[in-house]
C-alpha positions in Angstrom: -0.8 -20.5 0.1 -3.7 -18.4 -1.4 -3.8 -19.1 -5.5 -5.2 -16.3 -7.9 -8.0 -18.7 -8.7 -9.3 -18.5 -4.7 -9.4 -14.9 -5.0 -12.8 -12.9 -5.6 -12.9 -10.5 -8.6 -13.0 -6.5 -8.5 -14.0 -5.0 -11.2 -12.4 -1.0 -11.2 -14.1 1.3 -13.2 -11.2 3.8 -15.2 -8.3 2.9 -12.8 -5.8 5.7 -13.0 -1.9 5.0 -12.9 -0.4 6.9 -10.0 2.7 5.0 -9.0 5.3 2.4 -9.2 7.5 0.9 -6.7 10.3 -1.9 -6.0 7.3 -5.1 -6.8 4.3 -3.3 -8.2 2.0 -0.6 -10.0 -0.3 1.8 -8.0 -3.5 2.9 -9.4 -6.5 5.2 -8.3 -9.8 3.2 -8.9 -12.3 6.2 -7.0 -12.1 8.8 -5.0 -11.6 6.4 -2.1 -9.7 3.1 -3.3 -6.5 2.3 -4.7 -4.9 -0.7 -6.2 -1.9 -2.3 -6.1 -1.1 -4.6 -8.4 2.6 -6.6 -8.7 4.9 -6.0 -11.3 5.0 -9.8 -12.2 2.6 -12.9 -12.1 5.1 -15.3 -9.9 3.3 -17.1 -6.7 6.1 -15.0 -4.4 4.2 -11.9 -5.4 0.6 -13.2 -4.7 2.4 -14.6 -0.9 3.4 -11.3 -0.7 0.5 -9.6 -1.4 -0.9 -11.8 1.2 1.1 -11.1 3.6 0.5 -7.1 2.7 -2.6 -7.3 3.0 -2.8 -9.3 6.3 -0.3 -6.9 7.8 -2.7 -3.7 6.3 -5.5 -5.8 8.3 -3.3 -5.9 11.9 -2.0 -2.4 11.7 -5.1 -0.7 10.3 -7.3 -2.8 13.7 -4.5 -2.4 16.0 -5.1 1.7 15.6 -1.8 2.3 13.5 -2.1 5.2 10.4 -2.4 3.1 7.4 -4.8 2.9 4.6 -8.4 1.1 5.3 -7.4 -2.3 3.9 -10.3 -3.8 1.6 -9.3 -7.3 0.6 -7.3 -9.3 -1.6 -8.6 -9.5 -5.3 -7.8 -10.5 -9.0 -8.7 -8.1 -12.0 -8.7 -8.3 -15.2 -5.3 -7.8 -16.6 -6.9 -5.9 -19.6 -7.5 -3.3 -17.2 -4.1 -1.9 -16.7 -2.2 -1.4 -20.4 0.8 -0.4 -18.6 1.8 -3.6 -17.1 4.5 -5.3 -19.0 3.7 -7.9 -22.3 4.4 -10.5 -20.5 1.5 -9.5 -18.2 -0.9 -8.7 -20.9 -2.0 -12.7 -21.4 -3.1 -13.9 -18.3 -6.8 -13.5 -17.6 -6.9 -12.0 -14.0 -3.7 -10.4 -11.8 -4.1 -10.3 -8.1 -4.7 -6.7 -6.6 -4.6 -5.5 -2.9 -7.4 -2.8 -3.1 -7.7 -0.1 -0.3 -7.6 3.1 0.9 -6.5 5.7 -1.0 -4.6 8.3 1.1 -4.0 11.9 -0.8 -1.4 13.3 1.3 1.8 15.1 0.6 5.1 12.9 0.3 8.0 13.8 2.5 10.2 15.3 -0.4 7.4 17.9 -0.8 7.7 19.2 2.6 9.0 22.0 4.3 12.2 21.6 6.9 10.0 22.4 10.0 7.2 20.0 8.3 10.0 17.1 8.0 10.9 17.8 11.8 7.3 17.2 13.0 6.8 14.3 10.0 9.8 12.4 11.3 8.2 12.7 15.2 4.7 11.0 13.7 6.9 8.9 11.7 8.5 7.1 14.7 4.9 7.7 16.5 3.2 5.4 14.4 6.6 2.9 14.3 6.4 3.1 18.0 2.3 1.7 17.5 3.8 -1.4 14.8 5.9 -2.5 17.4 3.6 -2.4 20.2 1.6 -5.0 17.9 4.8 -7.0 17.8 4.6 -7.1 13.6 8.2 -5.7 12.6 9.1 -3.6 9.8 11.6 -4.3 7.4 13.8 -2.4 4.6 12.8 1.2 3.9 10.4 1.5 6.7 12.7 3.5 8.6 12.7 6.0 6.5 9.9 8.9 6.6 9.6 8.9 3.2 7.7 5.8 3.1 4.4 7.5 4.4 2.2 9.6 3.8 1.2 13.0 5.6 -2.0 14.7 6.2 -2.9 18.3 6.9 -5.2 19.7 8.6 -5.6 23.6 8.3 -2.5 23.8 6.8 -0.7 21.9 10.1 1.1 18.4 9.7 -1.3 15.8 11.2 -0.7 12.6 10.6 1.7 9.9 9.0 -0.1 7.3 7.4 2.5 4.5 6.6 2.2 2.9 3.3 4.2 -0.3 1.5 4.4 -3.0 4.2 4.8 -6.4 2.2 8.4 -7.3 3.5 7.4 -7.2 6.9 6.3 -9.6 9.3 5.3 -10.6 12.6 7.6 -11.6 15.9 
C-alpha cells in the first residue's frame, strides 16, 4: 500500500471547484488538468485512488476514451478551502491529477444524442472488457461519461470515475 508520504507533490496554480461525487472533490487546475481529490483522509481512499489511477493508466494504454492519466500526487490541503474542517489540518491530501475532458454530460443531451451516446457508451464498455479490467456500480449507466462533439455531431464517450473497479 502506497502512503501519502511516498507520493510526489503537485503544486496547482488557482484550482477551480467543478464537481463532487460519492468519495471526492473535482477541481480544474489549467486548461488541460483536473484533480481529484477524496472527500476524507482515510488510507481506503488513498488505495482507492490507487487503484483509480492504475485503472486510468490500463484503460487510457489499452486505447479506451478516458482522460490522459498523469499520476498520483499529494497537495497542499490549503489549496482547496472547500474540503471539510476536518480536512483543513493535515499538511498534504493525495490527488489523482489528469486530463480534463470538457464535454457535455448525458442529462444535457438531446433524445437522438442519448441514442448515439448510449451506442459509444457500450462501445467503449465493450473496449474495458476486452482488457479484462471490470466495471463496477454506476458504470452502466451513460451518464457516467463524458461526450465530445465534433461539428456539432456526437463523437466520443470518454468514461470518467473508475475507482470501484478492478481487474479479472
Amino acid at each position: 500500500m502506497i502512503l501519502i508520504n511516498d507520493l510526489p507533490i503537485f503544486e496547482p496554480l488557482n484550482p477551480t471547484f467543478v464537481d463532487f461525487g460519492a468519495e471526492g472533490y473535482i477541481y480544474r487546475c489549467s486548461d488541460s488538468l483536473a484533480i481529484k481529490v477524496p472527500l476524507a483522509p482515510f488510507n481506503q481512499y488513498l488505495v482507492r485512488l490507487e487503484n483509480e489511477n492504475t485503472i486510468n493508466h490500463r484503460l487510457y494504454f489499452g486505447g479506451v476514451a478516458v482522460p490522459q492519466p498523469v499520476g498520483l500526487f499529494k497537495i497542499t490541503a490549503s489549496f482547496f478551502p472547500r474540503l471539510p474542517g476536518w480536512y483543513a489540518n493535515p499538511d498534504y491530501v493525495p490527488a489523482l491529477v489528469r486530463e480534463f475532458i470538457s464535454g457535455k454530460e448525458f442529462n444535457d443531451l438531446t433524445d437522438t444524442q442519448k441514442m448515439r451516446a448510449m451506442i459509444l457508451h457500450e462501445q467503449e464498455l465493450d473496449k474495458v472488457h476486452q482488457l479484462g479490467i471490470v466495471p463496477f456500480g454506476d458504470a452502466s449507466y451513460a451518464g457516467n461519461c463524458f461526450y465530445e462533439f465534433e461539428d456539432d455531431s456526437l463523437k466520443r464517450a470518454v468514461l470518467i470515475d473508475f475507482g470501484f473497479w478492478g481487474m479479472q
